[in-house]
C-alpha positions as CSV (number, residue, x, y, z in Angstrom):
1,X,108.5,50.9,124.1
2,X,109.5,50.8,127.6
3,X,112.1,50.2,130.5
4,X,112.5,50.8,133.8
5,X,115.3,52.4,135.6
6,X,116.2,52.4,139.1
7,X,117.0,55.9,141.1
8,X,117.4,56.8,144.5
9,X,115.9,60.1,145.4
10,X,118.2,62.8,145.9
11,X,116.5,64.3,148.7
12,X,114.6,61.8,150.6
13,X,116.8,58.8,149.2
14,X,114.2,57.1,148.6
15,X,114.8,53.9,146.0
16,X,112.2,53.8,143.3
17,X,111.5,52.3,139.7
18,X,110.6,55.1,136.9
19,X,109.6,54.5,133.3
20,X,112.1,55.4,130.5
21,X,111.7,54.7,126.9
22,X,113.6,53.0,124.2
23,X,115.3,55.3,121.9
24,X,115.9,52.1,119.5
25,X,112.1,52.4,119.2
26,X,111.1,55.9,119.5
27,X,110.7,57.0,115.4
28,X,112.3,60.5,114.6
29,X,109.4,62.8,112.2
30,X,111.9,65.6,111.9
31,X,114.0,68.1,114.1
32,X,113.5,72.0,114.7
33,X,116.6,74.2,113.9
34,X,117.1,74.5,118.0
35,X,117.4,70.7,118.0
36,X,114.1,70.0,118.9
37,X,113.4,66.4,118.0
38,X,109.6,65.5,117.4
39,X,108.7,61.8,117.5
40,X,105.7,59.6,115.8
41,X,105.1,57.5,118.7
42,X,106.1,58.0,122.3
43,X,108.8,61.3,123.1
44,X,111.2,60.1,125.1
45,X,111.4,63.6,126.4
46,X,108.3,63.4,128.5
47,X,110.1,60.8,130.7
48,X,113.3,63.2,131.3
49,X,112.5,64.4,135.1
50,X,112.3,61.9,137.8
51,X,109.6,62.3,140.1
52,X,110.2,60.8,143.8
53,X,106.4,58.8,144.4
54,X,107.3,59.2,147.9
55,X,108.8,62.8,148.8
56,X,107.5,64.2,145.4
57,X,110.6,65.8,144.7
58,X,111.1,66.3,141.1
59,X,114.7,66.9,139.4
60,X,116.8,66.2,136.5
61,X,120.2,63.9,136.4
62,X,122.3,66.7,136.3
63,X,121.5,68.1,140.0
64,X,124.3,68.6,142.1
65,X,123.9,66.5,145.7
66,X,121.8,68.7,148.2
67,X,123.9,69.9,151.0
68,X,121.7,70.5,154.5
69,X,120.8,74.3,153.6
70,X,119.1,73.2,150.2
71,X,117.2,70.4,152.3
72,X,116.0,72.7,154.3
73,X,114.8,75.5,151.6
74,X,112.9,72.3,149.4
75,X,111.1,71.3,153.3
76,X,109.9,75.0,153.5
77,X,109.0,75.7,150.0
78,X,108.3,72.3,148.4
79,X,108.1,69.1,150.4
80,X,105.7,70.6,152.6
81,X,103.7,72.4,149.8
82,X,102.9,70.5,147.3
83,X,101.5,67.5,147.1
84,X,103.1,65.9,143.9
85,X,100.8,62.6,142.2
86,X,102.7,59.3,141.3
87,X,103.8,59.7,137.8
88,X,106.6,57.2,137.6
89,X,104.5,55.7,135.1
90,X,103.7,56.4,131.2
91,X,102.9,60.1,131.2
92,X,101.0,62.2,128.4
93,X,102.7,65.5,127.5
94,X,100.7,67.4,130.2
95,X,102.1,64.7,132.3
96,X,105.2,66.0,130.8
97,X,104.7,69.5,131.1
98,X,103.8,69.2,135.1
99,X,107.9,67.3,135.7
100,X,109.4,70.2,134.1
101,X,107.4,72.9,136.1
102,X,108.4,70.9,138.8
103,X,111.9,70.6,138.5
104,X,111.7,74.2,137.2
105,X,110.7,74.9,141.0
106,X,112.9,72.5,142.4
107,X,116.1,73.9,140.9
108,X,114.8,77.4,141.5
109,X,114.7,76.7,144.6
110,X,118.2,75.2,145.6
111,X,119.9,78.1,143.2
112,X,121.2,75.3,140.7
113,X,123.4,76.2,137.8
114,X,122.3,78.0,134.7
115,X,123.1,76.0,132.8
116,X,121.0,73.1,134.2
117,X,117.4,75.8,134.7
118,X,118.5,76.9,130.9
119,X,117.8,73.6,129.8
120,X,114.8,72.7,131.5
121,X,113.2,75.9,130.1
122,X,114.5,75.0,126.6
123,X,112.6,71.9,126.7
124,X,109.5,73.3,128.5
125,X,109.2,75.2,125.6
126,X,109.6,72.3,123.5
127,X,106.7,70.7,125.1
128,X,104.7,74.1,124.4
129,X,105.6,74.0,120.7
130,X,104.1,70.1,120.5
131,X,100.8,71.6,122.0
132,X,100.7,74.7,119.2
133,X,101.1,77.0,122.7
134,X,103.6,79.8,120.4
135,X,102.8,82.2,123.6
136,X,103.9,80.0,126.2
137,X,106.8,78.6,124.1
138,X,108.0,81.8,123.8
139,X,108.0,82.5,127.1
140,X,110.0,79.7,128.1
141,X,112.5,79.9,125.1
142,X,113.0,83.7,126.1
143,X,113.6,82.3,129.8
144,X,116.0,79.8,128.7
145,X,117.6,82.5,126.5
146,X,118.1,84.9,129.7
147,X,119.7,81.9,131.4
148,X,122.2,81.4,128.6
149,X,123.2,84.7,128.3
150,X,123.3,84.8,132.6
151,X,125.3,81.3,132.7
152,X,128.2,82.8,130.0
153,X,128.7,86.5,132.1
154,X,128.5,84.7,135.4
155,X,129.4,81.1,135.5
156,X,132.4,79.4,134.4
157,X,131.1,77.0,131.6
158,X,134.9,75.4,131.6
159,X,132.6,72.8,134.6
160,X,129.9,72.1,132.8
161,X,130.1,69.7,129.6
162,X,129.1,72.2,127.2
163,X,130.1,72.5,123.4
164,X,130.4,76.0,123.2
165,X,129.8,76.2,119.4
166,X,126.8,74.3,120.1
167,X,125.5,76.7,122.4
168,X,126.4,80.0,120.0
169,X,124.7,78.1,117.1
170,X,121.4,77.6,120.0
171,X,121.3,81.0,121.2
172,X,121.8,82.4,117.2
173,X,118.4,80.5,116.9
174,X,116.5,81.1,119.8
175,X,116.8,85.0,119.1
176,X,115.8,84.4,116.1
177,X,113.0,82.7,117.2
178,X,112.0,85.5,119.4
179,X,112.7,88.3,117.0
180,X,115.8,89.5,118.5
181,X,117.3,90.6,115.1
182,X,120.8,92.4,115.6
183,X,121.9,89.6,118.0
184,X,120.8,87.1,115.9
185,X,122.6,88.2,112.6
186,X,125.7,88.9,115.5
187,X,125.9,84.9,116.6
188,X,125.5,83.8,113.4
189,X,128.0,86.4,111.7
190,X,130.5,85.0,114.0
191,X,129.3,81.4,114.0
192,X,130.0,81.4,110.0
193,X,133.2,83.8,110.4
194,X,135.3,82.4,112.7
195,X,137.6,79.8,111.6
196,X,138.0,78.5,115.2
197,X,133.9,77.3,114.9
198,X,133.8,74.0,114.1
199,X,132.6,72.8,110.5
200,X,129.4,70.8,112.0
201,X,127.8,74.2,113.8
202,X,129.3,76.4,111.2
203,X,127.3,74.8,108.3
204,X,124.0,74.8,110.6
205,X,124.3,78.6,111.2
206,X,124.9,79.2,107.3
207,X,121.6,76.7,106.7
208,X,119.7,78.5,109.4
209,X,120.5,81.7,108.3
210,X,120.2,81.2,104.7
211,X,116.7,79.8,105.3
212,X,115.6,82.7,107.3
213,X,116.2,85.0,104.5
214,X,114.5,82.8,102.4
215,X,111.3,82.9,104.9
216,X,111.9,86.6,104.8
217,X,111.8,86.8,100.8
218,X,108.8,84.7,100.9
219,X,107.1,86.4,103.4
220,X,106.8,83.4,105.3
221,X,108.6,84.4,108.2
């Protein structure tokens, strides 16, 4: 179920081993509307955010390199604060839950994109949905959606590799999710509208939005 990958640690460089697992034998149940992927055996998800065993400092792939001033903001307010377990071994979804806190506090932090702390709340929430948390995975899916929305008025997403229909079609959903009618109905309105949408996202905001009404009909919802 597992391999190991090698990484050196962005802060302390550090070179250490860390557990990944094999996507060839992780087996899909089903996927939420907001791409959510739920697995029968072992989630590979739980094994996105590497842990340093010997610094303790916890981030995700996408981190930009750590110039001096962010070294010294994660010795103040992390390296000398918390003292982080090993867990560059198989983790359990509290295991799980503890990275992206983590790396939530790391990225905090250093001031990385939006588009990087979006997506680590996303999937914090994720985790939440697997433990039946609905408060606390609302809580992160409304933080990711705040970093969304702050990431498109303030950063230029041109940088980042985003698909931008992609990301209309996730935010239609995530205010959905959280009962943010009129801006819902606004993203998907436009998602299955615009001609310039592609075909792929503009089918999933018709399904999505077609199945909310029936939830809504049914009383389900």
């Amino acid at each position: 179920m597992y391999y190991e990958v090698q990484s050196n640690c962005l802060y302390c460089e550090h070179s250490f081993t860390t557990k990944k697992v094999r996507t060839s034998k992780a087996k899909i149940t089903h996927r939420d509307s907001d791409f959510c992927i739920h697995y029968e055996n072992v989630n590979p998800l739980f094994y996105d955010i590497l842990v340093c065993p010997s610094c303790g400092f916890a981030y995700y792939k996408s981190y930009r390199a750590l110039n001096a001033y962010s070294r010294k903001k994660l010795k103040e307010a992390y390296i000398e604060k918390i003292n982080v377990p090993n867990l560059v071994g198989e983790r359990t979804i509290e295991d799980a839950i503890y990275t992206f806190k983590l790396a939530i506090l790391t990225a905090t932090i250093i001031n990385e994109r939006k588009f990087i702390t979006a997506n680590l709340f996303l999937k914090l929430g994720w985790l939440y949905r697997m433990t039946n948390d609905k408060e606390q995975e609302k809580r992160f899916l409304q933080q990711a959606l705040d970093d969304y929305v702050d990431m498109l008025a303030n950063e230029n997403i041109k940088q980042e590799d985003v698909d931008e229909d992609r990301l209309m079609y996730l935010m239609a959903d995530l205010y959905l999710r959280l009962d943010h009618f009129i801006m819902a109905r606004k993203l998907f309105s436009q998602l299955m509208t615009d001609k310039k949408v592609s075909p792929r996202y503009k089918n999933l905001a018709i399904e999505r939005w077609h199945d909310y009404k029936d939830q809504l009909e049914a009383g389900t919802e």
